[in-house]
N, C-alpha and C positions, 0 to 999 in steps of 0.2 A: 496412476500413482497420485493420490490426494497428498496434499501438503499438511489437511489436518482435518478428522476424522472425529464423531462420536458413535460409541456402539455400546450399548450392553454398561450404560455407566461409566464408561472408561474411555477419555478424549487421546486420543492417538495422534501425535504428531513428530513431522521430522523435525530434530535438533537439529537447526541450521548453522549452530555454532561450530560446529564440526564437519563441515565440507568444506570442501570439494573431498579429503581424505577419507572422510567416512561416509556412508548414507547407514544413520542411525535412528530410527523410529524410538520414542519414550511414549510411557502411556501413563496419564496424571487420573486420579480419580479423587482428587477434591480441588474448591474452585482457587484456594489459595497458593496452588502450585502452579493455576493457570494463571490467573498473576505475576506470579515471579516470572513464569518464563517468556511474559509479554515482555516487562519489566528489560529482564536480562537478554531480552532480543532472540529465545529460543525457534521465537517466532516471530515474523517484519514484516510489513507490506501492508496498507491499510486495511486493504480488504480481508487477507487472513487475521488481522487481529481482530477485526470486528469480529468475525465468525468466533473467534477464540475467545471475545468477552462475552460472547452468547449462549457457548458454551461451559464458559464458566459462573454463568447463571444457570443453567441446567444442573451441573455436579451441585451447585449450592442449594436449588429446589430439592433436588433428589435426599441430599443428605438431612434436609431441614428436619426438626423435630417442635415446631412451631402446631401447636395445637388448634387454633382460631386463622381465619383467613388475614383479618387483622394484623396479627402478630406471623404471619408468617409473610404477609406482602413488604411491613416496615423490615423485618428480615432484607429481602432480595432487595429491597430502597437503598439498605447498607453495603451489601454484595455489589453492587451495582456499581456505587459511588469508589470504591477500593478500586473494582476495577478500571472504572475512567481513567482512575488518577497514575497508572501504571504509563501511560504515552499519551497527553493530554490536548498533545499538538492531531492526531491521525484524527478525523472527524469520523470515521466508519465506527471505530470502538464506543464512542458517546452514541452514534445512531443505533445500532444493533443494541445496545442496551437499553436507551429509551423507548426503541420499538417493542421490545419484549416487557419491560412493564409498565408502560401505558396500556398493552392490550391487557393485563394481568390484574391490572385498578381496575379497567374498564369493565370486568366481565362478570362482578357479582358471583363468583365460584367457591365450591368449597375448596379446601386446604389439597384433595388429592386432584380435583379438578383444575386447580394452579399449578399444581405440579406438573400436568400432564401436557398444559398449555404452554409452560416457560419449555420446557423439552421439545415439543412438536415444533415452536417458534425458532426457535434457536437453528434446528435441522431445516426446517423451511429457509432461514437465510442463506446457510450453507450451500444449501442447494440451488437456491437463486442466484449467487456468487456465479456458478459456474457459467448458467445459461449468459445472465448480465457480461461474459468475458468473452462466449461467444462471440454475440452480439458487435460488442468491439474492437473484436478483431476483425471482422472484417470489415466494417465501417475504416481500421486504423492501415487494411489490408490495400485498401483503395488507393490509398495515400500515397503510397511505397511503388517506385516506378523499375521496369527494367534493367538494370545495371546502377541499382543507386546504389550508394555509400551512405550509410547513416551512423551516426553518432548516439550510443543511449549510454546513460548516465543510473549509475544505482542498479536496483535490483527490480524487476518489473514484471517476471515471469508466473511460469505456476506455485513457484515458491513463494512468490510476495501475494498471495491468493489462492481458494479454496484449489481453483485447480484454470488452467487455460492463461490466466495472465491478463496485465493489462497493454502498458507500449511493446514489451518483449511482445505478448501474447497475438500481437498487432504484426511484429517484423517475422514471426515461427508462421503467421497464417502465410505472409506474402512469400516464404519459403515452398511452402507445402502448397502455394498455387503455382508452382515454377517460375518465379522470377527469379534471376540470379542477382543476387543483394550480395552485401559484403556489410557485417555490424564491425564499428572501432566503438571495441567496450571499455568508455572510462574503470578504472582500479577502484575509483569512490572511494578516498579515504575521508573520516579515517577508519574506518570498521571494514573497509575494502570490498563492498558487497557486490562492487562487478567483477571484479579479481576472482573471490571467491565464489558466487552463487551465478548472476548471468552469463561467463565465461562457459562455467561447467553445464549450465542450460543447453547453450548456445549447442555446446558441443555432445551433447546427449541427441539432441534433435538434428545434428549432420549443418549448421548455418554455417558457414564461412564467416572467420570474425577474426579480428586483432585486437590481442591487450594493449590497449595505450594509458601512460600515466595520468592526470588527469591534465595538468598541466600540460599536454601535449595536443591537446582538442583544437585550441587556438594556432596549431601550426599547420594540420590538417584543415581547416575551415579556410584559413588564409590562402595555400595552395592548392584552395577547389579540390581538395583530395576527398573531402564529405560534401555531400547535397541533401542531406536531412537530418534534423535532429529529433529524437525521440526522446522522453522522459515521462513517468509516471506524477501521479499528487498524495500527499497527506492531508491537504483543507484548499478548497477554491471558494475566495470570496464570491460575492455578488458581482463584481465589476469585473471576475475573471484573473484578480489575481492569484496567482498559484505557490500553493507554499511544497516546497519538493525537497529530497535529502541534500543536505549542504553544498554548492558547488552547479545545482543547476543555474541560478540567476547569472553566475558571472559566464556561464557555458552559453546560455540565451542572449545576452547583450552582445558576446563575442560571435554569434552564430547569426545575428539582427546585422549585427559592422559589415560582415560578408556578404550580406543578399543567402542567408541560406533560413529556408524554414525552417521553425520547431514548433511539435506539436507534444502538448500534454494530453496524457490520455489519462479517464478516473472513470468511475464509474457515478450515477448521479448523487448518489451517497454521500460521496466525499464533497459535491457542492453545498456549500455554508451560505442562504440567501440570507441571513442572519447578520452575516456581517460586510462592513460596505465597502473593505477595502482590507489587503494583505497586512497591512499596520494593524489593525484587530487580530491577527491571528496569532495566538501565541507559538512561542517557540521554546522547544525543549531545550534545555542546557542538561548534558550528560557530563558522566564522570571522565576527569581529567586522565584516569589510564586508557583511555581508547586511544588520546595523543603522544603519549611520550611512550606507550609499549606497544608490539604485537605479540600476539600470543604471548604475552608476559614475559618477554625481553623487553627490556627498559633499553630505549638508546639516546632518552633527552633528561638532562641535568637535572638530580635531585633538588627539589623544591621549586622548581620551574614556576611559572602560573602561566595559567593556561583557560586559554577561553574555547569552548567546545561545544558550539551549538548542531542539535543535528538536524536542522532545516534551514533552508533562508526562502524568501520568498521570489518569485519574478513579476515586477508589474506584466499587468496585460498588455502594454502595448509592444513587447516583447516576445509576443506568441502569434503565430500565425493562424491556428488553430486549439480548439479543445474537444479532444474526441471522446463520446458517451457511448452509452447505450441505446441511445435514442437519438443519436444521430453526432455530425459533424458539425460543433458552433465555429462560428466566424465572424470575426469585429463585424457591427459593433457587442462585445459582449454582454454589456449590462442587459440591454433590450434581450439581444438572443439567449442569454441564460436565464432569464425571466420567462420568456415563450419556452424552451424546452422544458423548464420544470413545470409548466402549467399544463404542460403537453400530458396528453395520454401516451403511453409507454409506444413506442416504435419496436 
């Protein structure tokens, strides 16, 4: 079960909006609906939106009627830029697009032979997604001891990527090698994406797990009731700081006060050597009814103000680890995230 799919011109993906109650597949066939449903969270999790802005470089080649290679590249320059701008915090959506045209500038092709190129690219990332998740799970699988209790935060599964997951992806391998785990799945409000999506994961795949509030992390960590914390990333600077869905940073400092590790897991994609520190990362500010409604019951006071950012960052020196694709970094980060990206692929 792929979380999101190109075939035949027609991107297939699950509306996440609607689970745990429904598993709904839509099928979008131009790029401005792949947009929207980045946009509107149809689809979340870095690495599936990358795929999904790659794809929606694909539906925009396909449909293009741009007669000169020229006029159809500043074309997909425009496509492109629309798309970043739909989650401008997830580093994978900016990389999966710059990947596919720079190769697309780069190649001196005519008008069908870009086409064919933005399409092949697009499916090549997708499909790199899965292996790269692989990869880290069992690097994430290592991790994970006999009888732990771990804490994951957000949404982290095959949902939040093309398919296998990243920190979920990491706790479902350490399941399926028989360890007996036990996940406490933060709610993650406000959008509630452990509540709603890694819950119903969890329990699709048989994991033993408890819905905890989120507010509730800090009482289990106190009473030694967790000995790991797991969490996924949207942007990791140079230095290792990690920018993750709202509520990971104060879960990491409370999870550091303990003596308990947490480890972020990404794929190297999502590392930004670009920038020097989690203060350079920008952060999304969404709309105010994610806070005062669920599913569109209002239950906080008209005209409220409300601030609704949907990242915060965690400095590095609040991570005990950052697991990749290419391996397990470990303080110091700067230097080791420097050597793994220079690294040939593990």
């Amino acid at each position: 079960m792929r979380t999101l799919e190109l075939h035949d011109g027609v991107v297939r993906m699950i509306d996440q909006r609607l689970l745990p109650g429904q598993l709904v597949y839509v099928e979008i066939r131009d790029y401005a609906t792949v947009a929207r449903s980045i946009q509107e969270m149809w689809v979340r999790g870095a690495p599936a939106i990358g795929a999904a802005g790659g794809f929606g470089l694909a539906l925009a080649a396909r449909a293009s009627t741009a007669a000169t290679s020229d006029a159809f590249l500043a074309e997909m320059d425009r496509v492109g830029q629309e798309l970043y701008q739909t989650r401008p915090t997830a580093v994978n959506l900016g990389w999966a697009i710059n990947r596919i045209l720079n190769k697309a500038h780069a190649s001196k092709l005519s008008v069908a032979g870009l086409r064919d190129l933005i399409v092949a690219e697009a499916q090549a990332i997708a499909a790199e997604d899965i292996i790269t998740n692989e990869k880290m799970a069992r690097y994430g699988a290592s991790l994970i001891n006999d009888g732990d209790t771990i804490i994951h935060h957000c949404n982290t599964g095959p949902l939040a990527t093309v398919d296998v997951g990243t920190a979920l992806g990491c706790i479902i391998q350490a399941h399926r090698d028989g360890k007996k785990i036990h996940v406490l799945v933060d709610e993650t409000r406000p959008r509630l994406q452990g509540a709603r999506l890694t819950a119903w994961e969890l329990m699709q795949y048989g994991v033993p797990m408890t819905l905890i509030a989120d507010n509730a992390a800090g009482h289990y960590l106190y009473r030694k009731l967790a000995n790991k914390v797991f969490y996924g990333a949207d942007r990791v600077a140079s230095n290792g700081d990690v920018a993750n869905k709202i509520g990971s940073y104060k879960l990491a400092v409370v999870a550091h006060e303990n003596g308990v590790p947490v480890y972020s897991v990404m794929p190297t994609s999502t590392i930004d050597m670009a920038l020097a520190s989690g203060l350079d990362i920008p952060i999304e500010e969404r709309g105010a009814d994610e806070v005062t409604t669920i599913d569109g019951v209002r239950f906080a006071p008209v005209g409220v103000q409300v601030g609704n950012p949907a990242f915060d960052v965690t400095p590095h020196k609040y991570l005990t680890g950052i697991v990749t694709e290419r391996g397990i970094v470990y303080p110091p980060f700067k230097e080791n995230l420097l050597r793994i990206m220079d690294s040939a692929e593990g």
